[in-house]
N, C-alpha and C positions, 0 to 999 in steps of 0.2 A: 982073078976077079971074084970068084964065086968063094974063093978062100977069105978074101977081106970083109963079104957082105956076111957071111955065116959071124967071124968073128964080133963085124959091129953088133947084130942083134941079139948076140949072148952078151954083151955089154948094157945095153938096155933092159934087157928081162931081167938080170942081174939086178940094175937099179930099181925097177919097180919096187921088185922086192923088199928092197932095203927099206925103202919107202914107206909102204904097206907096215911093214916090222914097228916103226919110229910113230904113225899114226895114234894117237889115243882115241879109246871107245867114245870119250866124249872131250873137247872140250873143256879146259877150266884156268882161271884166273884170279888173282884178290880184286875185289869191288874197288880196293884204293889205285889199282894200276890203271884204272878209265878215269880217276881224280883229275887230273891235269886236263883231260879233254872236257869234261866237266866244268871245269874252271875258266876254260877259254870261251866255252858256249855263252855263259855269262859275260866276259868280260866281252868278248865282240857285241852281244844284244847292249849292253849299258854304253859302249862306245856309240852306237848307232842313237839310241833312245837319247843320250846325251846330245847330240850332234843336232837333233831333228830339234831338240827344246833350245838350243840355245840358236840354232835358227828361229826358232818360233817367237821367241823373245822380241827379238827384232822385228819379227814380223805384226806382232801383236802389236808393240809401242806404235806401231808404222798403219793399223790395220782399218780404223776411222776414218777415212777418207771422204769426207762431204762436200756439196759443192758450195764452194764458201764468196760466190760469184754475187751475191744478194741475200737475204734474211730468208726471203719465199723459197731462194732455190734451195737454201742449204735445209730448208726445213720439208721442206718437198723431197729432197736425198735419203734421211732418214731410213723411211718403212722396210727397208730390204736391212736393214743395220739393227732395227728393233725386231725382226722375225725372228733373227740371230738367236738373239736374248732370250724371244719367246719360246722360238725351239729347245733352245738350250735346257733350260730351267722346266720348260712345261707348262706353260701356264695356262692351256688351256685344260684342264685334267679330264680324264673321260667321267662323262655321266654331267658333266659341267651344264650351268643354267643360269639364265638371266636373275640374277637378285631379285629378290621378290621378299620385304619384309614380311615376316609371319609372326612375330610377336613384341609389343612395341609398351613397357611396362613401365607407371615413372616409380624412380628408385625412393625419390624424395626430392627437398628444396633446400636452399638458404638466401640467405637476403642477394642472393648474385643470381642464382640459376634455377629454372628447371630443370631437375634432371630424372634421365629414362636410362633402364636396360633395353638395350633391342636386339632382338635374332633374326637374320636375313638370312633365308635359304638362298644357294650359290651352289650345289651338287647336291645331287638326290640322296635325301638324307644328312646332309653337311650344313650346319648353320656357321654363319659368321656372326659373334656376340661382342657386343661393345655397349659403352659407357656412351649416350649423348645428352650434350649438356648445352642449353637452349638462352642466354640472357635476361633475365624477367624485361629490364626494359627497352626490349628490342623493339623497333616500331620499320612494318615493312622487312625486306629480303635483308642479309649478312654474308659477310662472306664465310666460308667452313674449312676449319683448321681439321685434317687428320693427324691425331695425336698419336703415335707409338711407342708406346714401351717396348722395353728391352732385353737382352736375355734374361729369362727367370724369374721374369716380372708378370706383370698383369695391366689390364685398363685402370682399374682401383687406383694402383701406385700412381699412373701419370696426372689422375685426375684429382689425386689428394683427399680418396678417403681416410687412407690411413697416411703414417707418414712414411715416405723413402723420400730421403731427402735431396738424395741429386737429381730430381726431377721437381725441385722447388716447385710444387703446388702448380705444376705448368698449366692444367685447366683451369683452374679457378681463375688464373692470371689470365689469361685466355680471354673467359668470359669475361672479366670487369672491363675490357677492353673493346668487346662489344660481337666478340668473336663465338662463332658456336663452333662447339668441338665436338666430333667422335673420335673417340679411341677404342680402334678395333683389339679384339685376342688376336695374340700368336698362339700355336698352339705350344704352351708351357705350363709345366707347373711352377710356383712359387717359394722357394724354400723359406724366404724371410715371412712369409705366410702361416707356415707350419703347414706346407702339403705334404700330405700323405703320398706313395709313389702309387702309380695306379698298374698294377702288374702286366706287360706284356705289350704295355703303349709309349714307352721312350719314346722320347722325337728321334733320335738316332734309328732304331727300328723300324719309325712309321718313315722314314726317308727312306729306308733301304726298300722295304716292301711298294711303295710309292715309284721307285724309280724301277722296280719290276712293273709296275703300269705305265710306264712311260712316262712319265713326272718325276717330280720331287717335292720334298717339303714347301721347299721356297716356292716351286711353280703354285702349289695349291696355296698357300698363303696371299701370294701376290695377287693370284685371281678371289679369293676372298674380302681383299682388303678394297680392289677397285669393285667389285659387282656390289659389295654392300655399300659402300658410297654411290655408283651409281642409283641405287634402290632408294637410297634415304633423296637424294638429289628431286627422284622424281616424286618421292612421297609427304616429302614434308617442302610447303609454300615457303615456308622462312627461309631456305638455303637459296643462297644467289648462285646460281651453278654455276653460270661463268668467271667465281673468284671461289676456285678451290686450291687449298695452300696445304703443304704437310710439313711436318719433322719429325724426327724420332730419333732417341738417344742409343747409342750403342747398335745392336741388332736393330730397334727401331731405325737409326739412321742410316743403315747398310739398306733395310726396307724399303724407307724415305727416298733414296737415289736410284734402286732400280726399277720400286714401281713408277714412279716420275720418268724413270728414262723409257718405260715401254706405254705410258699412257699420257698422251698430252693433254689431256682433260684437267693434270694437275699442273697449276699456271705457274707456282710459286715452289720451289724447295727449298728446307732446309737441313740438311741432314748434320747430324750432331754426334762425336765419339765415336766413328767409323769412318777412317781414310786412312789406306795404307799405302806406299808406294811400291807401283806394280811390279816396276823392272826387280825389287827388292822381292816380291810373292813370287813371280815367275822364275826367277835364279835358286830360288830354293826348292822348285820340283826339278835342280839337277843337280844337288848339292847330295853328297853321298848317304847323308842322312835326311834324306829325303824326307820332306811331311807339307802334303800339299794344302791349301790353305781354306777352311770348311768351307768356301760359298765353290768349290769346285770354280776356280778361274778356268778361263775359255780363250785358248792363245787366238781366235776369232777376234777381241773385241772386245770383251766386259770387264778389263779391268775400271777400277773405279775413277781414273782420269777421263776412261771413254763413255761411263755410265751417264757425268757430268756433260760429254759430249754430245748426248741425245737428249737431255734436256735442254741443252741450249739451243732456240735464242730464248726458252725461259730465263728469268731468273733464279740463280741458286745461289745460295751463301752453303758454305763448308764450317763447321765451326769444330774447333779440337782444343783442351786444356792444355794448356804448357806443361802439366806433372802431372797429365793421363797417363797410368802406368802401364796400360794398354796398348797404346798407339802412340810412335814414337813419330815427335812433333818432325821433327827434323826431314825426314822418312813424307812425311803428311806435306811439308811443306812443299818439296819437288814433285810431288804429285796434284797439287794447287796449282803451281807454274805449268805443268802442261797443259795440266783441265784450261787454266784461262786462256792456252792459246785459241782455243774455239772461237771465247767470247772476241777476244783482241782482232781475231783476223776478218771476225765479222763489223767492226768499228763499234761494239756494244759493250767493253771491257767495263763499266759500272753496275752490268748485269752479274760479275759473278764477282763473289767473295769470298774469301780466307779469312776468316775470322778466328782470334784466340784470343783465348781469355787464362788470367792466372791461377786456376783452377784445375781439377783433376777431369774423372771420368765422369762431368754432370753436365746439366743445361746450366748456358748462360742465357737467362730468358731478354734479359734487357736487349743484348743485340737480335735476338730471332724474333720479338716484335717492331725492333726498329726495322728491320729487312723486310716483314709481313706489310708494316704500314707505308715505305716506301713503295710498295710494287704489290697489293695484294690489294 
């Protein structure tokens, strides 16, 4: 016995050895032999992120849910559905404040309109500046169209100081009609303008830096565009407050839908040159070339059939050019179909419309005062 155990431990001490010998001082490999593990860290994360969106997809199409029992109830369901929005986007921004007009200047006249520059403080330090244009023969309260221009645009373009022609003179038309208009800034500059760039204040930059405060572009815009209308409502006698109506072309009408879907204050929408089909925006944040779509969609609930669903039981008309090369009609028009199921299931389906006209990326004005004058 004592002969076998001596032999086993010289067989062991043996192997350390060996061991010890075969050891390097450190450590070493090529960077490309961890490639493969590498590669799978990724393809497992995209599998899963994949998996979770095209769940999400479904759930978002699915994620509206209102009570569609009565007009009250489904309108009384809302507020938890608009916080969404609000939270999302921001729209209350810090340092935020009741509109409060602080400078109210008229621009000039013509045989249709008075008209004023106004600035409505809305954040300390933050004016909201827009175009308002008043009817000379207005006699008594109107009702008040918010006019928005578009991207790259201005209040000027919509209200036809100068010309940009696919916003066919919309204020002027506006007012012979008997309507008073403001058209708020986005904050843009104008390249058909001749604007200079103003260094180090892109919108793209003032978003990024805005959504390190808890906001975003969109959220401060959208509270800009309601607190200066709320300000003008209380400030000037001539607005009938309880007939406020919007549209806006392009970026205006992306505006037009989801200020409308977070403020019921505005009774009438029409948003013009912005409706895209969501299941079409949502499939493309899983599509390998991924590019998700600038208003940050929200698998929550904001695509733009559900935006239409929080205006409703307002009225909204949709309106998009058959050879908008923008927005592809087709695409626009199944997303019309869902939005109207809101209106359909509440027995109110002449409240909402899809409207096209043979036209490009412009207003059709003739239909958006036939829809104002119907219901506004």
């Amino acid at each position: 016995m004592k002969r076998i155990k001596f032999t086993v431990l010289l067989f062991v001490g043996v192997g350390l050895m060996a061991h010890a010998q075969e050891v390097p001082e450190q450590y070493r490999e090529k960077f490309s032999a961890s490639y493969p593990i590498r590669k799978e860290q990724h393809l497992e994360l995209k599998a899963y992120v994949d998996k979770v969106l095209e769940r999400g997809i479904e759930k978002s199409l699915e994620s509206l849910k209102p009570d569609f029992s009565s007009i009250d109830n489904y309108r009384n369901s809302l507020p938890p559905y608009r916080k969404s929005v609000e939270s999302f986007f921001g729209t209350t921004p810090p340092g935020s404040k009741e509109g409060k007009v602080a400078r109210f200047e008229k621009a000039g006249e013509d045989a249709h309109a008075n008209i004023y520059r106004v600035w409505v403080e809305v954040m300390e330090g933050v004016h909201t500046y827009g175009i308002y244009m008043v009817p000379k023969k207005l006699r008594g309260k109107a009702p008040l169209i918010i006019a928005q221009h578009g991207g790259g645009g201005n209040p000027e373009a919509i209200v036809d100081f100068d010309t940009r022609i696919n916003y066919h003179s919309f204020g002027p038309e506006a007012v012979k009609r008997g309507y008073i208009v403001w058209a708020p800034a986005l904050t843009m500059l104008s390249g058909y303008g001749g604007d200079a760039a103003v260094p180090g204040v892109s919108r793209e930059l003032l978003d990024r830096k805005l959504k390190m405060a808890g906001t975003s572009i969109i959220g401060v815009e959208i509270h800009k565009i309601i607190e200066s209308t709320k300000a003008l409502i209380k400030s000037r006698a001539e607005i009938g407050g309880d007939r406020i109506g919007m549209t806006g072309l392009s970026w205006g009408g992306f505006f037009t839908m989801y200020t409308a879907a977070v403020w019921p204050a505005i009774k009438v929408a029409a948003p013009s040159a912005y409706f895209r089909d969501t299941e079409i925006l949502l499939k493309s944040a899983v599509a390998d070339d991924s590019k998700m779509p600038p208003e940050r969609f929200l698998f929550q609930g904001t695509g733009h059939f559900q935006a239409v669903g929080l205006i409703c039981p307002r009225p909204c008309m949709v309106q998009l050019g058959e050879t908008d090369a923008l927005f592809d009609i087709k695409g626009a028009k199944k997303e019309a179909e869902r939005a109207s199921q809101y209106y359909k299931k509440l027995g109110i389906g002449d409240r909402f419309e899809f409207s096209t006209h043979p036209g490009g990326h412009e207003f059709d004005n003739a239909s958006i005062f036939r829809f104002f004058e119907k219901h506004l």
